[in-house]
ROGU-604662 format. One record per residue (C-alpha): x, z, y; residue in three letters. Coordinates in steps of 0.2 Angstrom, whole numbers, padded with zeros to 4 digits, always signed. Example, Ala and Ser with C-alpha at 12.3 -4.5 7.8 and 13.67 -1.06 7.14 Angstrom:
% residues 2
+0062+0039-0022Ala;+0068+0036-0005Ser;
END
This chain:
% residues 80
+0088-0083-0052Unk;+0083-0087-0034Unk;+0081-0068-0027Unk;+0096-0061-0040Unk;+0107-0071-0044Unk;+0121-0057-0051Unk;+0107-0054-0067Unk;+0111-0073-0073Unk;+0127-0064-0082Unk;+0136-0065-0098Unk;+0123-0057-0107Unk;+0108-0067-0101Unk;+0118-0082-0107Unk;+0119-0073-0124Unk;+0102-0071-0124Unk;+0098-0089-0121Unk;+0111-0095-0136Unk;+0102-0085-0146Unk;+0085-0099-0144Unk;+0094-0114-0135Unk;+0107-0124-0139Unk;+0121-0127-0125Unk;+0112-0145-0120Unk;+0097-0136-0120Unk;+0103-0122-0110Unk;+0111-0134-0095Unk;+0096-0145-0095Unk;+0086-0130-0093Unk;+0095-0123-0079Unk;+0098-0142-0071Unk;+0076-0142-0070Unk;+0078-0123-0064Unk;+0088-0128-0051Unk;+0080-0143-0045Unk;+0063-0135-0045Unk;+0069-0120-0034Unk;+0077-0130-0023Unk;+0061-0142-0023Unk;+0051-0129-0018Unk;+0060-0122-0006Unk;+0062-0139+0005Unk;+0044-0143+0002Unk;+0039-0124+0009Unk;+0050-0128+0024Unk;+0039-0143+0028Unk;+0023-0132+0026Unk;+0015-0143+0011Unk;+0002-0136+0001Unk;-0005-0137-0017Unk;-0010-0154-0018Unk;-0024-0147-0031Unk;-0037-0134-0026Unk;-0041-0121-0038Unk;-0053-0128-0046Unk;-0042-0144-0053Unk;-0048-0157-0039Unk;-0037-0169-0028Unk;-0037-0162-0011Unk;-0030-0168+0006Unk;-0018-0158+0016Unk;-0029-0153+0029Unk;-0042-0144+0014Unk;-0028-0139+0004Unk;-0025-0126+0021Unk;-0042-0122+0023Unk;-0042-0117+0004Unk;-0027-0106+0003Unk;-0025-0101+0021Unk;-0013-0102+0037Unk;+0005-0100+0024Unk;+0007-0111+0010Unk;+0007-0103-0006Unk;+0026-0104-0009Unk;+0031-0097+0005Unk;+0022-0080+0002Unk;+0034-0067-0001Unk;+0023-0061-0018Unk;+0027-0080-0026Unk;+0046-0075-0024Unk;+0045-0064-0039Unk;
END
């Protein structure tokens, strides 16, 4: 949705009726929307995961030193 927005067309809405009811289907792409928006301020402030991989609690500063100098949203790979 984020990198093309011209595929979120008649037919994918089709699709979607097909499983979802219309509620469903705007509540789904209210928590879409908010997420990428979300994640795109929160990479703009450079935070990382707050978890490292192994499922612990980490600080900041860790979390860096875990995943490296760019935070993992912000990669070009996690854009797809």
């Amino acid at each position: 949705m984020s990198i093309n927005p011209d595929a979120v067309d008649a037919a994918f809405f089709d699709e979607l009726r097909k499983h979802y009811s219309e509620d469903e289907i705007v509540e789904l792409g209210v928590f879409i929307g908010f997420n990428l928006g979300y994640h795109t301020f929160f990479g703009s402030l450079n935070f990382y995961p707050m978890f490292s991989p192994d499922g612990r609690l980490v600080r900041q500063s860790e979390s860096e030193k875990l995943y490296g100098p760019t935070p993992t949203s912000l990669k070009p790979e996690a854009a797809v």
